[in-house]
N, C-alpha and C positions, 0 to 999 in steps of 0.2 A: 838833218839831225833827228834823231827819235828822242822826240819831245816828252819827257816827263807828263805822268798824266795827275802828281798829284802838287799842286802849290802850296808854299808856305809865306807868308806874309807877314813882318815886324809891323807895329801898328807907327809911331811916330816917325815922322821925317820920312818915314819908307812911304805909308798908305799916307796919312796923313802929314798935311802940310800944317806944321806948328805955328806958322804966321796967321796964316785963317783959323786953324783948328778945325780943317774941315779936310775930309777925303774927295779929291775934283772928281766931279762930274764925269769925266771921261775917262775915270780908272774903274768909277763903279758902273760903267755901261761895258767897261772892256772888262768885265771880273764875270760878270752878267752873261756876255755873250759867251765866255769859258766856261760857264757850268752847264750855261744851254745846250755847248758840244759836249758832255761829260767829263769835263773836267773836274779834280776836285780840289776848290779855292778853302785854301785854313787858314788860321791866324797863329801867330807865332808871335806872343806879347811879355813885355812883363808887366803888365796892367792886370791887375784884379777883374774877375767880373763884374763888377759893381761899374768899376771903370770903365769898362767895355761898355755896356751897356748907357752910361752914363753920353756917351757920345754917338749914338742911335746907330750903332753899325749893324747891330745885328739884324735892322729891318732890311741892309740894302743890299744885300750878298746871300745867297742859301751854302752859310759855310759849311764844311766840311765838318772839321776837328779845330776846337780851341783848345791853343797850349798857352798856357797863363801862369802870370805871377813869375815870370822865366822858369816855367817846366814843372812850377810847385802841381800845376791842377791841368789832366786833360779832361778834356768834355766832348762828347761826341755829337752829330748834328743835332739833336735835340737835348743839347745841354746837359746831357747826364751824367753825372760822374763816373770817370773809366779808372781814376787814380786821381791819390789826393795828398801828398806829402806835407805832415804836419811839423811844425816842428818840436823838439820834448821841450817840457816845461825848464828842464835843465838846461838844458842848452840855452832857450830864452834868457834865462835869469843867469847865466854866464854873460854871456853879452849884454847883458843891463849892467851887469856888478863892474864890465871893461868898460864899457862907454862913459858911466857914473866919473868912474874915475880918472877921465879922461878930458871930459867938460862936454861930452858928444851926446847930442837928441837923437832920439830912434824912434823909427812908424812901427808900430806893431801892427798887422793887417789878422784881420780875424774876422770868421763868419759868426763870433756873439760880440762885433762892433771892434771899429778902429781905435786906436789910443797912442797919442803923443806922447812918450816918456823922456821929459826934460823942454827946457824953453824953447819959444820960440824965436828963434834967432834970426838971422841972414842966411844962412845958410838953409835952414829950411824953407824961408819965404819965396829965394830964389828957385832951390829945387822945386818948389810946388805951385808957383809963376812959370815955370817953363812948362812944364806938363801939367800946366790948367788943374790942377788936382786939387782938391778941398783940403784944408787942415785938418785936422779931427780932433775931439777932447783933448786935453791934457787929465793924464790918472797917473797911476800905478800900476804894475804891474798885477793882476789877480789870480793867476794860470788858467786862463780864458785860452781856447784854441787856437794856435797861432800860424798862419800861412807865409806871413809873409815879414819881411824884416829889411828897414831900411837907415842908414844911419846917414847921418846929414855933418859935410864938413869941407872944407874947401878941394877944389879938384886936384890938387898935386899931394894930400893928404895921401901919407904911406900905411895903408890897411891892412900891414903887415900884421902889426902891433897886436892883432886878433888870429893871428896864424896859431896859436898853440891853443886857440878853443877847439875843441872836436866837434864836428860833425856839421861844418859851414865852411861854405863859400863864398866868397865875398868879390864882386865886379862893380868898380869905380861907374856910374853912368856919364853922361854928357854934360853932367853940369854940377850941383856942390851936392850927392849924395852917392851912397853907393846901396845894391844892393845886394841881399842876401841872402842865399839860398840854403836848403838841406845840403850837406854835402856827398857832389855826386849826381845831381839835380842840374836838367841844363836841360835848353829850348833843344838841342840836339838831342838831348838822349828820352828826352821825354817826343820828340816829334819821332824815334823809331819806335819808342814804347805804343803810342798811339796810333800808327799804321798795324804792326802787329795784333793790337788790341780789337782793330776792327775790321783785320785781314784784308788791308789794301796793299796797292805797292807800295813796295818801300826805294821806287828811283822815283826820287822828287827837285824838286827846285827851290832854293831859298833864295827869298828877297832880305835884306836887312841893312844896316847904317852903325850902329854904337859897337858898344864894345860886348855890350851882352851877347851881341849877335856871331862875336868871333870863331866860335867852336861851330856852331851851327853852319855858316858858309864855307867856314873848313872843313867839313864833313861831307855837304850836302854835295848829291852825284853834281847839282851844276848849280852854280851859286851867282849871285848877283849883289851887288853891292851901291847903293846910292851915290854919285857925284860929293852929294852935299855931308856925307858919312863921315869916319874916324878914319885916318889911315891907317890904322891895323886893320880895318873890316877889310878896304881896298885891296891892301895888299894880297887878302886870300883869295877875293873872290873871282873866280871868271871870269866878267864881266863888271864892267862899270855903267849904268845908268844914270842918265839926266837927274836931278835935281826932282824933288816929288813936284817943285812948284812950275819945272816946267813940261811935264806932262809924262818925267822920265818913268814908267812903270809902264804907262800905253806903250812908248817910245819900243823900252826895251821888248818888247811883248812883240810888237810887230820886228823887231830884229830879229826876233828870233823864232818867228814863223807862226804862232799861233793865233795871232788875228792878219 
């Protein structure tokens, strides 16, 4: 097989094992030894930077490219901003005035501070229990910059109901939220944007599990799918890999020739 030279990587349930909240030892020796052959190891998350960093990955890998917030922000190996999709104040405040009226609590993610708009419920406690992730204030809305957008509600919640706002995308996550993107913004289209950006190739490999990740291994030249994932991820991707918790990343990595 002519092995892809650039990797793309989903941080939870993929790198990261959400029962430890830790990425094994033996995926970051095997990430390690593929940069030292010139490979180039990226991230492919919808975690903020803040997040990211929040869980010390950045020391343990020399990554490539972070695709963040699912596609909203790339960053190149020293962090720089290569693109940064905001979203308008408008459209925030549509999706506040929907969710208001709905009885639904939304993350506002923003680089002048995070903001809970509406209670905290169950439904966020759970979503933010699952992905270890802080609460943040409860405010108002202020037209502060906004990156990122998550709304919290049970998982069979039809997020239709927000289909006639313009200019957002909306994917259910693994547990009682969804998120929300610019529309047109996706870990795929932001992983060709960032190979372009910094004139690499663009035959790569995607690792990923949820449903965020579904466009992206349906796209990607050869794609991978976790054991322990969504079955719609499964179903696109190429390849099925072990379980993160049982070593499935190395696993699949040696199946497929590069260690």
């Amino acid at each position: 097989m002519n092995l892809p030279r650039m990797l793309f990587f989903d941080i939870d349930n993929t790198l990261l094992d959400t029962l430890t909240h830790t990425i094994p030892s033996t995926t970051v020796e095997a990430l390690n030894q593929l940069h030292q052959r010139g490979y180039g190891i990226c991230i492919a998350t919808g975690r903020s930077l803040e997040l990211v960093r929040s869980l010390n990955i950045e020391s343990l890998v020399p990554w490539t490219l972070y695709i963040l917030n699912n596609g909203q922000m790339i960053l190149d190996h020293n962090q720089n901003i290569l693109r940064w999709h905001l979203f308008t104040s408008q459209t925030v405040k549509a999706v506040l005035d929907r969710a208001k009226k709905l009885s639904i609590t939304v993350f506002l993610g923003s680089p002048d501070g995070d903001l809970l708009v509406g209670p905290v419920n169950d439904y966020v406690t759970t979503a933010n229990g699952f992905f270890k992730e802080p609460i943040p204030a409860q405010g108002q809305y202020d037209d502060r910059r906004v990156d990122k957008i998550i709304l919290y509600e049970d998982k069979a919640f039809d997020w239709s109901v927000f289909s006639d706002i313009e200019g957002i995308d909306i994917h259910q996550t693994m547990t009682t939220s969804a998120d929300t993107v610019v529309a047109g913004v996706s870990k795929h289209a932001s992983i060709q944007e960032g190979l372009t950006l910094m004139n690499l190739p663009d035959y790569y490999i995607a690792f990923g599990d949820s449903l965020n990740d579904v466009e992206m291994l349906t796209h990607a030249p050869i794609s991978v799918a976790m054991a322990n994932g969504v079955d719609e991820a499964k179903r696109v991707a190429h390849y099925i890999a072990q379980p993160v918790h049982d070593d499935g990343i190395v696993k699949m990595l040696n199946q497929l020739g590069y260690l």
